[in-house]
C-alpha positions in Angstrom: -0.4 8.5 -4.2 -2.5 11.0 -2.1 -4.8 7.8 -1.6 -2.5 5.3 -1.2 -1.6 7.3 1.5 -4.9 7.8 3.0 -5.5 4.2 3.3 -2.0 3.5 4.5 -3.0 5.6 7.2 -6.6 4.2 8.1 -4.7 0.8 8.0 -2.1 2.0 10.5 -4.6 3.2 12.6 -3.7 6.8 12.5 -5.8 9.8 13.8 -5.1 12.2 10.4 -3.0 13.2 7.7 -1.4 16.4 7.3 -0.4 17.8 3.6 1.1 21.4 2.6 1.0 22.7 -0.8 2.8 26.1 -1.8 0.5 28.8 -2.1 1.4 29.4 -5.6 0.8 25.6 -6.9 -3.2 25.5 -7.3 -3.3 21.6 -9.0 -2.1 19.8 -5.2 -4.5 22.3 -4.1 -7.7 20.9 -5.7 -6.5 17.8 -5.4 -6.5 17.4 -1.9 -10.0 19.3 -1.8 -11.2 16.3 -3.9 -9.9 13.9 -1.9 -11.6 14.8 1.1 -9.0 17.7 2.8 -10.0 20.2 4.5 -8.1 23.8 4.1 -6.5 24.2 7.5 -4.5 27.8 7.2 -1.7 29.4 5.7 1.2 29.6 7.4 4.5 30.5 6.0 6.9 27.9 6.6 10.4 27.7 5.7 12.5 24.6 3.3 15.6 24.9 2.0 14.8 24.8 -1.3 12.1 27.6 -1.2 13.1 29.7 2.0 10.4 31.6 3.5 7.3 31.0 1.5 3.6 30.7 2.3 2.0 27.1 2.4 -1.7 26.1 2.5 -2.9 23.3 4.9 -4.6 20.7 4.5 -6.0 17.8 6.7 -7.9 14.8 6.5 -9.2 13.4 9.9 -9.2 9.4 9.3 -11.8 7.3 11.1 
């Protein structure tokens, strides 16, 4: 999925692609370091279904 999005977004001519993983949950963590992502901060951010809760992100800058 992570690069079916990536090429999605090179084919739609996008600039990047920016991906949050809780803090907590390491596998979408290395996975997005494998792909290519580079670890942006952590901020935390707040979703319904987690409240406040610190997120790492991640970005990939498409070219």
């Amino acid at each position: 999925m992570v690069n079916f999005a990536i090429a999605y977004g090179r084919k739609m001519h996008k600039q990047a692609i920016h991906l949050d993983a809780l803090a907590t949950n390491l596998p979408p963590q290395k996975l997005y370091l494998k792909c290519g992502f580079n670890y942006i901060a952590t901020l935390p951010l707040f979703y319904a279904d987690t409240g406040w809760t610190d997120f790492l992100l991640y970005e990939l800058v498409l070219e």
